[in-house]
N, C-alpha and C positions, 0 to 999 in steps of 0.2 A: 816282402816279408817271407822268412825261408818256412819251411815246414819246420825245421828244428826251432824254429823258435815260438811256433804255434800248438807242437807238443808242449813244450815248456811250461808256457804259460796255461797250459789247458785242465789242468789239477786246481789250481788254487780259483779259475773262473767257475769252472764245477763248483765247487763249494761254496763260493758267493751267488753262482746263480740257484744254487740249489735249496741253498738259506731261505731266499725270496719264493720260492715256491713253494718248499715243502712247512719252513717253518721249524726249522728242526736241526737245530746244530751238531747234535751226534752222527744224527744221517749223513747229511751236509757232507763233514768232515772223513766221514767213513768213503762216502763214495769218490772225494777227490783224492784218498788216498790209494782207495783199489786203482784210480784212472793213472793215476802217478806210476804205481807199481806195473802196471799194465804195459805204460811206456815202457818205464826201464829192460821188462823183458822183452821187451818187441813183438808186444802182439800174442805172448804164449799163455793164456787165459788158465792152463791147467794148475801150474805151480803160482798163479798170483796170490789165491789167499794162502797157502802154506808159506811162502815169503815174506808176504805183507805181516803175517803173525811172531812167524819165527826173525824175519832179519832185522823189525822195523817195532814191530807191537814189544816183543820179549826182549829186546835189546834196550830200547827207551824205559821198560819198567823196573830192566835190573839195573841200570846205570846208578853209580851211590849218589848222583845229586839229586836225581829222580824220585829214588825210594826214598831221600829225605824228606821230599818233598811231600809224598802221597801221606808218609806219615803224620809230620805237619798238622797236615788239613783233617786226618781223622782226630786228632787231638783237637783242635778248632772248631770241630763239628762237635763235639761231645759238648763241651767247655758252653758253648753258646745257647746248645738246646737246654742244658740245666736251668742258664739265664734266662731265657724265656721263658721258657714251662713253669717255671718257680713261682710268680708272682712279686716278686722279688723288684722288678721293674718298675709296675704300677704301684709299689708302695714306694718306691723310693720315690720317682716323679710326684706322686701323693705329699709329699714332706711340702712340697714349695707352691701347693693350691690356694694356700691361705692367704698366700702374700701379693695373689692376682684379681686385680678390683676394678680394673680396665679394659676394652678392647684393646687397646696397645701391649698392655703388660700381657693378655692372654695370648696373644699371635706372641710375641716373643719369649711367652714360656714355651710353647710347644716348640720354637726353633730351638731353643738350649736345651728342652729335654731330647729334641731330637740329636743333635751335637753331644750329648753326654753318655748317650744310649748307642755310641758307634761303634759297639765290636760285631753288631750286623744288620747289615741293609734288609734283611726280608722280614728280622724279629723287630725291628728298631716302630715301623707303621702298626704294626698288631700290639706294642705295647704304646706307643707314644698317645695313636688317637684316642681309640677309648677314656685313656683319662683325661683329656681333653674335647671330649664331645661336648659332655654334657655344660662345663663351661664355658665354649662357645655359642652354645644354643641360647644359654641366661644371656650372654652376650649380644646375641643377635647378629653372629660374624658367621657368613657360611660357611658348609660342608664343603665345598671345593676348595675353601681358603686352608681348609686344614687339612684336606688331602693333599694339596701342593705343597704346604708347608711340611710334612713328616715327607710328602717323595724328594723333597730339593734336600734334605740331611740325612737320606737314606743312602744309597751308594754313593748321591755325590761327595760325600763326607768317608765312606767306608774308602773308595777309591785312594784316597788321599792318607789310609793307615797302612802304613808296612808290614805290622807285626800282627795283623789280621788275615782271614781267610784270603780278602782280595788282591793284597799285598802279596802274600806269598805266591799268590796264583802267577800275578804280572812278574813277576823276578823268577819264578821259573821258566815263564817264556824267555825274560832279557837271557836267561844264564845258559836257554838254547842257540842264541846268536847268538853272545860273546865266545862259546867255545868254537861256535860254527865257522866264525871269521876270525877267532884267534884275537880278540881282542884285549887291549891291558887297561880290564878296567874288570870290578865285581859287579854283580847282578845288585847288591844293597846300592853301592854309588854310583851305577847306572839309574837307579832307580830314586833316589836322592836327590840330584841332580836336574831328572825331571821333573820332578814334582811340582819346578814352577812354572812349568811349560803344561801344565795341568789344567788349561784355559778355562774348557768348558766346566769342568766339577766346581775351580775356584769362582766361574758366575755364578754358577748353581743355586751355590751356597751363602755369598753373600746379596745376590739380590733379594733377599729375605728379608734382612732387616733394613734394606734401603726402604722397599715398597712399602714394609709394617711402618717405617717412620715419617715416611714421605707423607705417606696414607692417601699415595695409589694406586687404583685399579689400572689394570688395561684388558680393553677388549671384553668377552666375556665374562671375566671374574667382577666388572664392574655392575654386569646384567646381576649377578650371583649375588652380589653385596648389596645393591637394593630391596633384589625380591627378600632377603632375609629381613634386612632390617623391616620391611614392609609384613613380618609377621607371617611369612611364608617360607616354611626350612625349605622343600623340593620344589621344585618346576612339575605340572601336572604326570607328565610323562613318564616322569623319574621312577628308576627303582634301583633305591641305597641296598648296597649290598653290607655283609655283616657275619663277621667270624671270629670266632672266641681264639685268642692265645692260647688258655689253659685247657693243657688236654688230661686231667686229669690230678693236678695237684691243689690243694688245697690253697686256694689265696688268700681266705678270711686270716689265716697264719705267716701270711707272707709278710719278711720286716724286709727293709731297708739296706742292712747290711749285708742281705746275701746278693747286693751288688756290688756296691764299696767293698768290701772288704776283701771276695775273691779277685775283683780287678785288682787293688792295692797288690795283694798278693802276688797276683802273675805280674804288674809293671816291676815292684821290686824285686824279686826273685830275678827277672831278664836282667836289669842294673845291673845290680849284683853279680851277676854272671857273665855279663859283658866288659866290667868294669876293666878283670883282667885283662882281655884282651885288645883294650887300649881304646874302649867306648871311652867320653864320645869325642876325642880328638884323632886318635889313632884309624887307621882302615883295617875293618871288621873284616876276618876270613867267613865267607857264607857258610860254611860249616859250620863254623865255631855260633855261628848267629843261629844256625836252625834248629841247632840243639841243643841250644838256650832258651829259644822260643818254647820248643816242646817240652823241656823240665817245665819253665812256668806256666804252662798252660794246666803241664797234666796234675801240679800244685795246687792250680788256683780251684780248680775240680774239685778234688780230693778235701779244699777247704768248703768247697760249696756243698758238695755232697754231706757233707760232715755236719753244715748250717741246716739244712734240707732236715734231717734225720732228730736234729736238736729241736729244731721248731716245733716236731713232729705234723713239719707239711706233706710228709710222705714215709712211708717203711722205706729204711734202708734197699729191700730187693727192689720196688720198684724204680728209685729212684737209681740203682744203680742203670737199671733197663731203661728207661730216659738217656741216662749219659752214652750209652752202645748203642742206643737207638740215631743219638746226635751222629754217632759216628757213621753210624748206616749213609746218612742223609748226603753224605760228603762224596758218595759212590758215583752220581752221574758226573761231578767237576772233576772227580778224577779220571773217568771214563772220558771227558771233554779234553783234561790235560795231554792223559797218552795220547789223542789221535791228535791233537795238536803238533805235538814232538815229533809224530810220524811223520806228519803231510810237512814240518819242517826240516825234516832230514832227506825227505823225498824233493822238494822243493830245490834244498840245495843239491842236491844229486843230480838233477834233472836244470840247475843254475839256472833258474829262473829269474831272481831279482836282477843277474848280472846280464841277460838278454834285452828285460825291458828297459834298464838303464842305458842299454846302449841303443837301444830303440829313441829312449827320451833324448838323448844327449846327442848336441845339438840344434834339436827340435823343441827343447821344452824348457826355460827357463829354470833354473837350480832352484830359486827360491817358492818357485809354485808348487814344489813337491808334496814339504807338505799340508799345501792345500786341496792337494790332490787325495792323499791320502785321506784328509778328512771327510770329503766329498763322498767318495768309495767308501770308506769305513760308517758313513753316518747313514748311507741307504741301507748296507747290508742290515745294522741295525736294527733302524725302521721298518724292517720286512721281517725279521726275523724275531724281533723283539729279545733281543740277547746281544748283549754287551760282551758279555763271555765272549761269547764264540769269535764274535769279532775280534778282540784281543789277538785268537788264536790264530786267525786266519790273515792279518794284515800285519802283525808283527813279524812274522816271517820275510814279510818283504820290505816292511816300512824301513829294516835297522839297514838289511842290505842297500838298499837305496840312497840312504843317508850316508853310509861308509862311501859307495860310489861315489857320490856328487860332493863329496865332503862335506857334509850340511853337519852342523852338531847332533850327535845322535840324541841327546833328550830333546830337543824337536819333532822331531819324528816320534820318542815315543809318547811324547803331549799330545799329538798329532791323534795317534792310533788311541789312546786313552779319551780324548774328548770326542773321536768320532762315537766310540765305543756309547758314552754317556747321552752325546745329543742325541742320537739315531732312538737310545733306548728308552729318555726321560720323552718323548714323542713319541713312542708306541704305547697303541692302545691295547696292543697285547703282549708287553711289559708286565714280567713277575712283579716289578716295584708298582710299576705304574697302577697293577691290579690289587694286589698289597696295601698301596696305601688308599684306594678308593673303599677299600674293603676297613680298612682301620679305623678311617675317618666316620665312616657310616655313610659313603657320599655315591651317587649312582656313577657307573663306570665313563661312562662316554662323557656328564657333567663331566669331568674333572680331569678327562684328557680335552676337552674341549679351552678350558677353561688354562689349563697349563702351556698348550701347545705354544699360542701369541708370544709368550713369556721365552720357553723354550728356543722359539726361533729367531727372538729378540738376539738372546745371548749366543747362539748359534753363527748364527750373521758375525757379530762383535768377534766371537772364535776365530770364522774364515778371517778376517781381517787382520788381526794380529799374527797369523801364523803365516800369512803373507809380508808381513815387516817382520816378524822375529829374527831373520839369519841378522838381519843387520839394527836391532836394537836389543842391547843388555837387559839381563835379570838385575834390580827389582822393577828396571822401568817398564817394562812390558806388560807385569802383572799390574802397575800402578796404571797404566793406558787402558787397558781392560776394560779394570773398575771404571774407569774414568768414563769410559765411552759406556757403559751400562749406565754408570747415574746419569750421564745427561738423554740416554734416550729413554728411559723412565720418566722422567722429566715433562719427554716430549710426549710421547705417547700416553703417557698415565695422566688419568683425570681424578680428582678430589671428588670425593661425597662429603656433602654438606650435610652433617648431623647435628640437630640444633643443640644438642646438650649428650657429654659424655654417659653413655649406656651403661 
């Protein structure tokens, strides 16, 4: 192993080791890019950060795919804290409590209000649980059942939207590699494409309503599900945590429509504006897509603001400072994005996927790739509690690797995306995973305790599929999945015997 090839790779190991220790994706990303830039000058420490800023940081922010990008995600940011803040949420989910008269029907309204509530993973728990607490408690269905329930359609459902925060996030990493390697293919159908190589988000999601209908537990949610019905919400030790959504506007006033009707808005407004450009048969130019995105967002705003003001759930001024507040919020993923771009323009500079591929090759089976990738991507994870970051740090090399070995590149990035999920729906210091414990009203450790069996159920099923994927077609793969989830649910899951519907 030459030294050139142990510089190489020594930027993006920084950063995944650094993840596991410090906890901290910006750091992380920051110092494997100073080590990167360090290399490339050979050691001259005095010009590294005035390079690192000027050739790598100010280069990536001005680039015009980039600043589409950044802007984007401030429109995104705005858009979704109105929806939150508003109350708007909890009244709409409100419309469909009447019609819930079962444990069955309650676990399956909070999966579909979770699924309806997918323009964001961190608002989606703070509005879903709450109006769903107090239902399950009449229920006698625990708190960990409904903290698992809002975290499995909180990112893993955001993951799987394009024309949301997280979607743009992952298609401005693809649209880093495909210019990197020159590739003839767009950041949207690169991203398209994989979507059904999306392993772990697509268990996520649907072993929900398997386990709701099965009406199985496993593992500790079965402990959960007794001590409940046994007329005990908490375990002695517990301590439910508990955080208001509304940070200031009036809910007693909140309707219905100031969710409907802003989404309506930004979906048809995007049609509309896509249509020309040959949606949805045609291949969409990313441009033409991003700045379609951004009219209907900053639309759908402008109608929300306008509902907000009419209700009089707020004065117009503050309600404008809410929406530029939204946009504040979007400052550290875009601070996450740049250094993303950096350490992958430094990465390739420094050919580092193209080292270790030749390191692999020969040595390593093509199709274990990306099982490899998931492995690596699912600890950094787990240690970091950030899916994000992972993103940032393995896509970089998951795509190069995949060109290398000629493996389908939406493998690789299913790969990089379900490591990103499993690593994160397993950590206990997961913004979701913290989020939806906080939602639910359910103590923290409860409910990673209780998710994890679950989690590494479908984890498991993951590594397995992404080891047959080179050589079995979409839709069989995603149908094998499922398939191997319901039958180890099955196996694993046991019934509670309840003498009479509650």
């Amino acid at each position: 192993m030459s030294m050139d090839f142990i510089l190489s790779v020594l930027p993006p190991v920084i950063a995944i080791a650094l993840a596991f220790i410090t906890r901290n994706v910006i750091i992380s990303l920051f110092i494997g890019c100073l080590a990167g830039v360090l290399i490339i000058l050979n050691g001259n420490a005095l010009i590294m950060i005035q390079t690192l800023i000027g050739d790598y940081f100010f280069v990536q922010l001005t680039e015009g795919y980039n600043a589409g990008i950044i802007v984007l995600l401030l429109f995104i940011g705005g858009f979704v804290t109105l929806i939150e803040q508003s109350g708007g949420g909890q009244a709409f989910a409100g419309m469909f409590i009447k019609y819930i008269k079962t444990r069955v029907s309650a676990q399956l309204g909070a999966f579909i209000g979770g699924l309806i509530i997918f323009f964001s993973d961190l608002g989606s728990p703070l509005i879903n649980g709450p109006v769903f607490e107090s239902i399950f408690d009449k229920l006698k269905i625990s708190r960990e059942k409904l903290a698992w329930i809002i975290d499995s359609t909180a990112s893993p459902v955001a993951v799987m939207i394009p024309f949301i925060g997280w979607g743009v996030y992952i298609m401005g990493l693809l649209n880093s590699q495909i210019e990197q390697l020159s590739l003839n293919i767009t950041d949207w159908d690169l991203f398209m494409q994989s979507l059904p190589y999306f392993i772990y988000p697509i268990l996520a999601v649907t072993v929900v309503p398997v386990i709701i209908l099965s009406k199985r537990e496993i593992g500790p949610m079965r402990k959960a599900e007794i001590r409940t019905l046994q007329g005990k919400k908490y375990w002695d030790q517990s301590k439910p945590m508990r955080n208001s959504t509304l940070l200031g506007s009036d809910s007693k006033k909140a309707k219905p429509i100031m969710v409907w009707l802003p989404l309506f808005v930004m979906l048809a407004v995007l049609v509309t504006l896509l249509i020309p450009l040959g949606f949805p048969f045609g291949q969409i130019d990313g441009n033409g897509f991003r700045v379609a995105l951004t009219t209907s967002y900053f639309l759908a705003a402008m109608v929300m603001i306008a509902l907000l003001v009419y209700y009089k759930v707020d004065t117009a001024n503050n309600v404008f400072t809410i929406y530029l507040n939204g946009m504040s919020k979007m400052t550290q993923i875009i601070i996450v994005l740049i250094l993303a771009w950096s350490l992958g323009a430094i990465i390739d500079e420094l050919e580092t996927a193209s080292n270790i591929a030749q390191l692999l090759d020969g040595n390593v089976p093509a199709f274990i790739i990306p099982a490899l990738i998931l492995i690596v991507g699912a600890f950094m994870s787990f240690a970091s509690g950030s899916s994000w970051g992972t993103f940032a740090v393995m896509m970089p090399l998951a795509i190069p690797l995949g060109e290398y070995f000629n493996l389908p590149l939406m493998i690789c990035v299913g790969a990089v995306i379900s490591a990103g999920l499993f690593g994160d729906h397993s950590s206990p210091i997961s913004d979701t995973t913290i989020l939806s414990s906080t939602g639910a009203g359910s103590d923290l450790t409860d409910h990673n305790k209780t998710q994890i069996p679950i989690s590494l159920m479908n984890g498991g099923i993951t590594l397995i599929t992404l080891l047959i994927a080179p050589i079995l077609t979409v839709p069989w793969l995603v149908f094998l999945s499922i398939a191997l989830m319901i039958v180890c649910v099955f196996i694993f899951g046991r019934k509670i015997i309840i003498k009479q519907e509650v």
